[in-house]
C-alpha positions in Angstrom: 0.0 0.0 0.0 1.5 3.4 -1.2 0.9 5.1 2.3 4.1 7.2 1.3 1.8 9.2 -0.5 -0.3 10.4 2.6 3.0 11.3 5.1 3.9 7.9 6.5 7.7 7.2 6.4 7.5 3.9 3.7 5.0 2.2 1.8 3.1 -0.7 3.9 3.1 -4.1 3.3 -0.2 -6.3 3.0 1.0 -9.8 1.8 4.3 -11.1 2.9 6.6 -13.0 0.1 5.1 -16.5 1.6 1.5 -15.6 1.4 0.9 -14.3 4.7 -1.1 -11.2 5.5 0.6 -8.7 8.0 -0.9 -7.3 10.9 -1.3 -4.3 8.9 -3.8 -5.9 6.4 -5.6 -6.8 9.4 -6.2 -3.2 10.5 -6.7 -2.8 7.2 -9.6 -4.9 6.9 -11.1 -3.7 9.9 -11.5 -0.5 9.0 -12.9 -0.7 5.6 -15.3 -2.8 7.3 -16.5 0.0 10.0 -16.7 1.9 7.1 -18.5 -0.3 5.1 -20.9 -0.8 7.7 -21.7 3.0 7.7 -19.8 4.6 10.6 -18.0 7.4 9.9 -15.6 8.3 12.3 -13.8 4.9 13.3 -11.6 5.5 16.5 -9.1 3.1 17.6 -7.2 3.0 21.1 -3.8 2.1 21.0 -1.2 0.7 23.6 1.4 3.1 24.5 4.4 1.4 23.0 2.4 1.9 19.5 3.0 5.8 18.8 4.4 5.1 15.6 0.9 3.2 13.8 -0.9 6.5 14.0 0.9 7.9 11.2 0.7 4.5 9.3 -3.3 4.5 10.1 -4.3 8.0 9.5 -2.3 7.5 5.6 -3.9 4.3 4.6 -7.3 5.9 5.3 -6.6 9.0 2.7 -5.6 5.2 0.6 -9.3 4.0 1.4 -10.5 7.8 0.2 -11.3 9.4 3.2 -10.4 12.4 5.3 -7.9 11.2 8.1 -9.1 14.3 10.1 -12.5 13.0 9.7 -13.0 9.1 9.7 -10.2 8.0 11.7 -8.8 8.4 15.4 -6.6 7.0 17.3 -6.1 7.2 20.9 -3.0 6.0 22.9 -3.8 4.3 25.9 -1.4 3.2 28.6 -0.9 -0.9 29.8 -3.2 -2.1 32.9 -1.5 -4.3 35.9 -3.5 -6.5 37.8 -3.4 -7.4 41.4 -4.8 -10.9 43.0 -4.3 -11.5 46.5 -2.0 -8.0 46.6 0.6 -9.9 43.9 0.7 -8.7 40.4 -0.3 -11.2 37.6 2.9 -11.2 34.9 1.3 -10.7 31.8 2.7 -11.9 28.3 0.8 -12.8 25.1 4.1 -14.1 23.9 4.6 -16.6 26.6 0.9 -17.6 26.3 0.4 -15.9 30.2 -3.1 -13.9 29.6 -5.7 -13.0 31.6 -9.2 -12.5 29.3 -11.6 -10.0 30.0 -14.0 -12.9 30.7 -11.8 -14.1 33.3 -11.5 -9.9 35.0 -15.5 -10.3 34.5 -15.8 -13.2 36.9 -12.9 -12.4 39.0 -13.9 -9.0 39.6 -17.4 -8.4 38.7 -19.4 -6.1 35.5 -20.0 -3.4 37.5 -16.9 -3.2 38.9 -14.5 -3.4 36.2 -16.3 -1.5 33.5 -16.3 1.6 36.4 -13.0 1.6 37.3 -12.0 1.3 33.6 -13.9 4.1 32.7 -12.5 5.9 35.9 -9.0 6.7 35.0 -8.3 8.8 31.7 -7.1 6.1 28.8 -3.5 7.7 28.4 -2.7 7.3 32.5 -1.2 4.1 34.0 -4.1 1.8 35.9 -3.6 -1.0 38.3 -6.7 -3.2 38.7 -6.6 -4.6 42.4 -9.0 -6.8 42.7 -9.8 -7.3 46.2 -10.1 -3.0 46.3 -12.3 -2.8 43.1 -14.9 -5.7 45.2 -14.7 -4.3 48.8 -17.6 -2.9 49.5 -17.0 0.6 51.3 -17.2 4.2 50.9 -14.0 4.4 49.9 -14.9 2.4 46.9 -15.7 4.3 44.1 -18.1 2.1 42.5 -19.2 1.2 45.5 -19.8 4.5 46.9 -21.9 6.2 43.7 -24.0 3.1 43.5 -24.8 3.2 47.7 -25.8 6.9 46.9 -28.3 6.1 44.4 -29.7 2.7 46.7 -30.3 5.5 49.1 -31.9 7.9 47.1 -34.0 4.9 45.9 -35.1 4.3 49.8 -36.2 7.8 50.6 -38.5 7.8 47.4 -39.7 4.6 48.4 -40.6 5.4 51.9 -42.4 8.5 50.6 -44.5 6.4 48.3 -44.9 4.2 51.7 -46.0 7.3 54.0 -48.6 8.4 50.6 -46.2 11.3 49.8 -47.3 12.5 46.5 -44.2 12.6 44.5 -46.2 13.7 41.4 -46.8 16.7 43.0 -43.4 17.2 44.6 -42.0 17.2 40.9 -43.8 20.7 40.5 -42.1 22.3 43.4 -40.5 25.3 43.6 -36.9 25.4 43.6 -37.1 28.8 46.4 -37.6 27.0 49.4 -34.1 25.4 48.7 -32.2 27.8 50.7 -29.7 25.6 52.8 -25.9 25.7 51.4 -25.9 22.0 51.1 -29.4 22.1 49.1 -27.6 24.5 46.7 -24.5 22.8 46.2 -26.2 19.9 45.4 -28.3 21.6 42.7 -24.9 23.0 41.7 -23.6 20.0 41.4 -26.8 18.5 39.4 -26.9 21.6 36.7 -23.4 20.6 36.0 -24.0 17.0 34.1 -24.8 18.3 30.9 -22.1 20.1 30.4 -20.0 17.2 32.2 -21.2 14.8 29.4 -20.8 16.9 26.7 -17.1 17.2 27.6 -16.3 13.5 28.1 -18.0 13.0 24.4 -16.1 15.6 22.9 -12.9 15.4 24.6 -13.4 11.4 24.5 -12.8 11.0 28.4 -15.6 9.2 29.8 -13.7 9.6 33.3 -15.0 12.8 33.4 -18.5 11.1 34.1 -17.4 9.0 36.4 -15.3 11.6 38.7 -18.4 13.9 38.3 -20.6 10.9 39.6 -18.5 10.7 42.5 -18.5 14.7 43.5 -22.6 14.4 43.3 -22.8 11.3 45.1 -20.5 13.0 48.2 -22.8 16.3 47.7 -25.9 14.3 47.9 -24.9 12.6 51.0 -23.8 15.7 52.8 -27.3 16.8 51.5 -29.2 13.9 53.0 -27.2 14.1 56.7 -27.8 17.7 56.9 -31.4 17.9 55.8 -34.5 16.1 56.2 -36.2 15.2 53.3 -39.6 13.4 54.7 -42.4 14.3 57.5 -41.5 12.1 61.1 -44.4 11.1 62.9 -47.4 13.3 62.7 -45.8 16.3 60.9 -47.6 16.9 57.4 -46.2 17.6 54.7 -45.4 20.8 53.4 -43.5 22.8 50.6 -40.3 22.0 51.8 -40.6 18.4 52.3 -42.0 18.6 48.3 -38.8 20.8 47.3 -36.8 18.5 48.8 -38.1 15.3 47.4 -38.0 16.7 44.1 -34.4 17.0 44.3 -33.9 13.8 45.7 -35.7 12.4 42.9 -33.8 14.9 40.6 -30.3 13.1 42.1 -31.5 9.7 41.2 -32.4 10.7 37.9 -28.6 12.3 37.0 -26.8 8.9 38.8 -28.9 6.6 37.2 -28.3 8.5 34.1 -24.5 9.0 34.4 -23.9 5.4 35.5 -26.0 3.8 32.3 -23.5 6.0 30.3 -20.7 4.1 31.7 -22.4 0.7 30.9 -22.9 0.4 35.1 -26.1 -0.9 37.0 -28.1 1.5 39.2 -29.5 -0.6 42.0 -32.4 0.3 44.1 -31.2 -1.9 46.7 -27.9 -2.5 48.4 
């Protein structure tokens, strides 16, 4: 392939002198296919020892007849280590030593692994401790934004319990949300759109997660500073409605935010 014509530094080569395609006929291949099957911006994420293929990739798309700035991307990603038992798993294709990402599914769970990958931007070293990544404490990312949105969960379900009307409550007003930690938790719930937006555009979906994490903390310094339901033979008033409503607005944003990430909301922990 005359990829000298695009900017790489030599021509490529497809088909070996025995008959054997090269890895490069394999990326090849893969990308007219994308193509082919009619998306238009194919991005590809790269180990960090592979600098040198993005030139190679971005000239045998102007080959294929497309705009490199356009149809291709390529990302550079840096290697993950692994921890069992607090010892590091030696990795090498070469030597046949792998781990799968079936076998980091049922050692360390969906949820789990999908979070933390997602948690740490792609070009940053990661170390996947598995007995960290399952523990389950606040100290736990996953752990911690998933708790926040069980408990949100449990408030809205006592309220339907006590015959709170959380139709209404989604009309209240916002005004009689006047304690600091009411505000910064709207704050912080105004902010996901233009969280999102970023981690699309910038393509670093740990923005999402880190921003899950700062509304989770706000929402539990929310719930232990203010009371969100009637106790005993109190009736509810505007407040109790305001308050709901953003309760119900926080489970809306984490459920939201963690479905983005490919990670399960549950109602119960």
């Amino acid at each position: 392939m005359r990829t000298t014509d695009f900017g790489d530094d030599k021509d490529r080569v497809l088909i070996r002198s025995n008959g054997e395609l090269t890895y490069f006929a394999s990326d090849t291949a893969y990308y007219l296919d994308k193509r082919v099957r009619g998306f238009d911006r194919c991005i590809y994420l790269l180990g960090a020892d592979h600098h040198g293929y993005v030139g190679r990739l971005r000239a045998m798309a102007a080959c294929a007849g497309d705009d490199p700035d356009t149809n291709i991307e390529v990302l550079i990603g840096q290697l993950v280590k692994i921890l069992e038992n607090g010892q590091e798993l030696k990795l090498s294709k070469r030597a046949g030593n792998i781990v799968s990402l079936r076998e980091l599914i049922d050692l360390i769970g969906v949820d789990a692994l999908r979070y933390t990958l997602a948690r740490y931007p792609a070009d940053s070293p990661l170390t996947l401790d598995a007995a960290e990544m399952t523990r389950q404490a606040s100290d736990n990312p996953v752990f911690y934004v998933q708790y926040a949105h069980a408990r949100v969960s449990s408030i809205l379900r006592n309220a339907g319990d006590l015959g709170f009307d959380t139709v209404a409550s989604a009309t209240s007003s916002t005004s009689e949300l006047t304690h600091p930690r009411e505000g910064e938790l709207l704050r912080a719930l105004a902010e996901f759109p233009r969280v999102v937006q970023g981690a699309a555009v910038l393509r670093e979906p740990h923005r999402v997660a880190r921003y899950l994490e700062d509304t989770a903390a706000a929402y539990h310094r929310f719930y232990d500073s203010c009371r969100v339901l009637p106790q005993g033979d109190e009736e509810p008033n505007d407040l109790h409605r305001a308050r709901l409503m953003l309760v119900d607005a926080t489970r809306v944003v984490l459920a939201n935010g963690l479905a983005l990430l490919g990670v399960s909301a549950p109602e119960r922990m």
